[in-house]
N, C-alpha and C positions, 0 to 999 in steps of 0.2 A: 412516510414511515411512522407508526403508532409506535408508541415506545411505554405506555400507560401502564400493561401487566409485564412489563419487564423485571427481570432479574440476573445475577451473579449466577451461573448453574456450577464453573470451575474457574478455577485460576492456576495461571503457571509464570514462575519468574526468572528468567536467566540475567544473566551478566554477559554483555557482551562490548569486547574490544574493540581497539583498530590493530588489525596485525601490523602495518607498516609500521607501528613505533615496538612493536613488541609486547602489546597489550593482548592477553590470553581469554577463550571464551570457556565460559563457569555455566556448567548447565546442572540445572537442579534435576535430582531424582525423583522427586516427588511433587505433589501436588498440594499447597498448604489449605486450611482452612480458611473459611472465609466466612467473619460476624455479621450482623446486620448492620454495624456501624461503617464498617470497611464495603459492605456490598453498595450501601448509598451513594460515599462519595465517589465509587465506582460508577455508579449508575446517572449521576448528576454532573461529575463532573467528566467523565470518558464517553462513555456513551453518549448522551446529549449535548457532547462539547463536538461530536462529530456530525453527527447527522442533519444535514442540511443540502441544499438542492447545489449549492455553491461549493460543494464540496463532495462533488459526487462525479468518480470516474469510471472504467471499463477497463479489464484487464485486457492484454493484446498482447501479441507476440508477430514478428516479421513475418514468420513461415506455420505456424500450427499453435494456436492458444495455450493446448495441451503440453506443448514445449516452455511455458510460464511458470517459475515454478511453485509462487504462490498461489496460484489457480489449482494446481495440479494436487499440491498438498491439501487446500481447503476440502478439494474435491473427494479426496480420497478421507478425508475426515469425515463429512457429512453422508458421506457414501457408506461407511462405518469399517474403511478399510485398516483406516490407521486409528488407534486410540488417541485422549486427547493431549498425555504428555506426549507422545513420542510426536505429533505435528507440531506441535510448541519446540521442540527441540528441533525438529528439520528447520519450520520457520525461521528458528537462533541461529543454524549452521549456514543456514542461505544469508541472513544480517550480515553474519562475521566475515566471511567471503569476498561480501561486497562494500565494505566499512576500508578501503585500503585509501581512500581520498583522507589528505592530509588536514581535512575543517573537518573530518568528521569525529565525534568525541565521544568515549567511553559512554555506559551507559546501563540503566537495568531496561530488560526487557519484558512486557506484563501481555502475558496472552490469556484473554478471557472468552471462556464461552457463554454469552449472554444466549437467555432462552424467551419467547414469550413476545418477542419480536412479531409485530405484525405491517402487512402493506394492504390492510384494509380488506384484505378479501380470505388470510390463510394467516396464520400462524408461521412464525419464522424462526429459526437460529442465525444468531452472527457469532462469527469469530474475530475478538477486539484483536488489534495488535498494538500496541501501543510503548513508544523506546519513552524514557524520563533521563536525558539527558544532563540535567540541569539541577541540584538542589538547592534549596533555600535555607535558610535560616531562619529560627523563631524562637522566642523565649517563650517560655511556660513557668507559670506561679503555682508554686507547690506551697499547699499552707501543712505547716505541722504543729498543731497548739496553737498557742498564739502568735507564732512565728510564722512570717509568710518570705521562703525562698524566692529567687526565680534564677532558674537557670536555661542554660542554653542546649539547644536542639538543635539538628541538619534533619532535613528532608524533603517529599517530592510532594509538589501540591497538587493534585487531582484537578483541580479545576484549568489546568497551565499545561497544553498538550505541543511537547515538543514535536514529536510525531506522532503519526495515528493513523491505523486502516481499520474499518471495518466492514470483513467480509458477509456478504449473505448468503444464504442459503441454495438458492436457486440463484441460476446465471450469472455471468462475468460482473456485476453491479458491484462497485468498493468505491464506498465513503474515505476520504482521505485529506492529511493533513500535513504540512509540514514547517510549522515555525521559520524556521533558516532555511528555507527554497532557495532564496538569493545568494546564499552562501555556497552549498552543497547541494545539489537537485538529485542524489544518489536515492531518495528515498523513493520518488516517486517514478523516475526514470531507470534505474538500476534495478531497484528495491523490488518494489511493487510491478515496476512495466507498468504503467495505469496511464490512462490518457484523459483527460476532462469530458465529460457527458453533458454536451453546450446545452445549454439556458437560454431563454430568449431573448435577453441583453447579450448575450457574448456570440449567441448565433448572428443578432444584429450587425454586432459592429464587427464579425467576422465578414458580412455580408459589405459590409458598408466599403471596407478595406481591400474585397477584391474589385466591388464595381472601381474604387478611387484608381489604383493599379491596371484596370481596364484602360480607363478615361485618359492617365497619362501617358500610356502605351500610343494615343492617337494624339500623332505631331501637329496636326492643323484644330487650332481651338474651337471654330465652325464644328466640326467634326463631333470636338467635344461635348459641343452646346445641342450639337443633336443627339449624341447618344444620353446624354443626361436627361432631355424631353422624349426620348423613348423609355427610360426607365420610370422616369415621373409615370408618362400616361400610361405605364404597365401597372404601376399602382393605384391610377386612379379607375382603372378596368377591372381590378381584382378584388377579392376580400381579403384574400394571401398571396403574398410572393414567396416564392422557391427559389432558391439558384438554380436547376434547368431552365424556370422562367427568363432569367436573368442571363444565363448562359444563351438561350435563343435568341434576345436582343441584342445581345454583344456581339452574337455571329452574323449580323447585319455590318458590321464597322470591323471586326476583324476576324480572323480563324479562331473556328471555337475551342481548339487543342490551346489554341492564348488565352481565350478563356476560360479555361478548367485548367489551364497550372495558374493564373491567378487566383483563385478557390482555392488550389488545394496550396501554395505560398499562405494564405491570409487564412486556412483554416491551422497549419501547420503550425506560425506565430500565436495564434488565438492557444497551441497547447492541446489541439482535440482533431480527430479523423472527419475527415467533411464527408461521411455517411448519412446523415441524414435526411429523407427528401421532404420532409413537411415542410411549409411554409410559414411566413410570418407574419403579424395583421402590417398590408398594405399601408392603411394610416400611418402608422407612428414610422415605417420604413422607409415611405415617402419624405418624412421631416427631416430622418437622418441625412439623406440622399443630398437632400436640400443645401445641407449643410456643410456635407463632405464634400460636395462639387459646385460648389459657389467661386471656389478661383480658375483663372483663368490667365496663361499663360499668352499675351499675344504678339509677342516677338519684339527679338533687338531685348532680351532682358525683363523686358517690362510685364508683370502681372495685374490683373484687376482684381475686385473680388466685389461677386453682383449678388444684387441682394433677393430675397427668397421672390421668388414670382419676376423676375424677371432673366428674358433670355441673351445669350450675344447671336444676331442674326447675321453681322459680315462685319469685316474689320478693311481698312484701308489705310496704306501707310504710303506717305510718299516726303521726298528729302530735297530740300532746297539746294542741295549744291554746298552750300554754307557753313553746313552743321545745323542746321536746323532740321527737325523732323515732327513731322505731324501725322497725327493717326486719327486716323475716324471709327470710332464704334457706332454701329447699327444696333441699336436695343429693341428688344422688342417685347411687351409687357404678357408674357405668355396667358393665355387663356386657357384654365384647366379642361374646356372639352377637346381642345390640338388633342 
C-alpha cells in the first residue's frame, strides 16, 4: 500500500460508552475542520501506524459477508449511498452495542476519510476507524515575557493506536489493530468480524502445526518417522508446498477428513480461514518440518529427539523379567534422494 500522496479528506468524532456500566453514546452532528497540523499527525501517526502486511485482515461473516455490518456500511459509503457522517455514526452505533464486555473502556471515536491512497496500480479511499481509549498527560511551557509558565495538559497521542481498522476501497481488505487483544478481543472479533490474511511466516507455522497434529495422531513412531520422510521428500521434489500437497501425503498414513480438520484446528488457532491454496518455498518448509518433528515418542513413556538428517527406522524393546528394560533404536542417516 503507497501512502505518499495521501491525505485527511474528513473527519468525524463520537464518544462512545460501555452501556453495561451506564455509560452513554455522544454522537456529533457535524463534521469539524481539519489544519494541516492535525492532518499530519493524522497521517503519520493513524494511517501509517496501521498499514502493514502483519496487520492485515478480511471481513467475514458465517452465512453472507453482506450480513457484516461494517462491510456493509463501508460499502454503502464508497458506493455513495450513505454520506460520510451519517456512516461514522452507524459505525459509533454498531461500537456501542458491542462495547458490553466489562474490560472494555470509554473512549473517543475518530472516523477519517483518507483519500489518495494507492495499491500501485489505482488510486484508493480508506475509511480510518480508529477508538483512543486511553489519554496521557503532558506539560507544556507557556512563556509570557520574561515569565515561562508550564502547565498541565490530558490528551490522546496519535502516534499510540489503541484500536484501528482501516477500510479500503474495493474488497473485504481491513488493516487492523488492537493494543488490549489479550484483554478484550471484542474489537476484532465482535467489532470488525476480521480474520488475519496469513503471511508466509504464520502460513508456515500454520502449516507446521497441522502436519505436527498429523504426526501425533499416528501411535506407532515407525509410522511417524515415515510420514515425516514423506513430507521431507515432498519438499525436496517441489519449489512449493501447499497443504493439498500435504493433505495427499497424510492420506497415505491416515483419512484425509483427519487431515483437513487438522488444517483447518491449526489454521483456526493461527487466527485466519485456511482458504488459501498457494504454496510456500519448499526450502525454508523443509527446515521447519525438520524441527517440529524431530521427537519422537517410543513407548513405556520414553521420548527421543533425533537430530536434523537423521531417521528412527525400527525400535525394539524387550524386559528382563527384573525391571530391567532395554530398547534398541535402529537410526538410519537418511539420504535426501529417499
Amino acid at each position: 500500500m503507497l501512502l505518499d500522496d495521501s491525505k485527511v479528506a474528513r473527519l468525524a468524532v463520537h464518544r462512545v460508552g460501555n452501556p453495561s456500566r451506564g455509560e452513554v453514546l455522544q454522537l456529533s452532528d457535524r463534521t469539524p475542520e481539519v489544519d494541516e497540523a492535525v492532518s499530519g499527525l493524522l497521517l503519520n501517526g493513524y494511517l501509517r501506524g496501521i498499514v502493514s502486511d502483519k496487520k492485515k485482515y478480511q471481513f467475514f461473516h458465517e452465512t453472507d459477508l453482506k450480513l457484516n455490518e461494517i462491510y456493509c456500511y463501508s460499502r454503502q459509503f464508497f458506493d455513495g449511498e450513505l454520506d460520510f457522517l451519517e456512516v461514522s455514526q452507524r459505525i459509533a452505533r454498531h461500537l456501542y452495542a458491542r462495547s458490553v464486555h466489562p474490560n472494555i473502556s470509554a473512549g473517543d471515536l475518530f472516523v477519517i476519510l483518507f483519500d489518495g491512497l494507492s495499491d500501485g496500480e489505482r488510486s484508493l479511499r480508506g475509511l480510518g476507524v480508529f477508538k483512543a481509549e486511553i489519554r496521557e498527560d503532558f506539560l507544556s511551557v507557556v512563556e509570557s515575557g520574561d515569565v515561562f509558565d508550564i502547565r498541565h495538559a490530558s490528551g490522546i497521542n496519535p502516534r499510540l493506536i489503541d484500536k484501528g481498522a482501516l477500510i479500503l476501497e474495493h474488497g473485504p481488505i481491513v488493516y487492523a489493530v488492537d493494543r488490549q487483544g489479550q484483554q478484550a478481543k471484542f474489537w476484532l472479533d465482535d467489532f470488525l468480524k476480521a480474520m488475519r490474511v496469513p503471511d508466509a511466516v504464520s502460513k508456515s507455522r500454520m502449516m507446521a502445526s497441522a502436519v505436527q497434529q498429523i504426526s501425533e495422531g499416528l501411535e506407532d513412531p515407525v509410522q511417524q518417522a515415515q510420514f515425516k520422510d514423506a513430507c521431507l521428500t515432498l519438499c525436496e521434489e517441489s519449489q512449493t508446498i501447499s497443504p493439498d500437497q500435504v493433505m495427499d501425503v497424510a492420506g497415505r498414513f491416515v483419512p484425509r477428513e483427519q487431515a483437513a480438520q487438522a488444517f483447518d484446528s491449526a489454521a483456526e488457532s493461527c487466527g485466519f480461514a485456511q482458504t488459501d491454496p498457494e504454496g510456500l518455498p519448499a526450502q525454508g518448509m523443509a527446515k521447519r518440518l525438520e524441527r517440529t518433528l524431530s521427537k519422537y515418542g517410543v513407548g513405556h513413556g520414553i521420548s527421543v529427539l533425533l537430530p536434523a538428517g537423521v531417521t528412527l527406522k525400527n525400535i525394539h524393546s524387550s524386559a528382563d523379567g527384573e525391571g530391567d528394560l532395554t530398547l534398541t533404536l535402529k537410526l538410519r542417516k537418511r539420504d535426501p534422494a529417499d
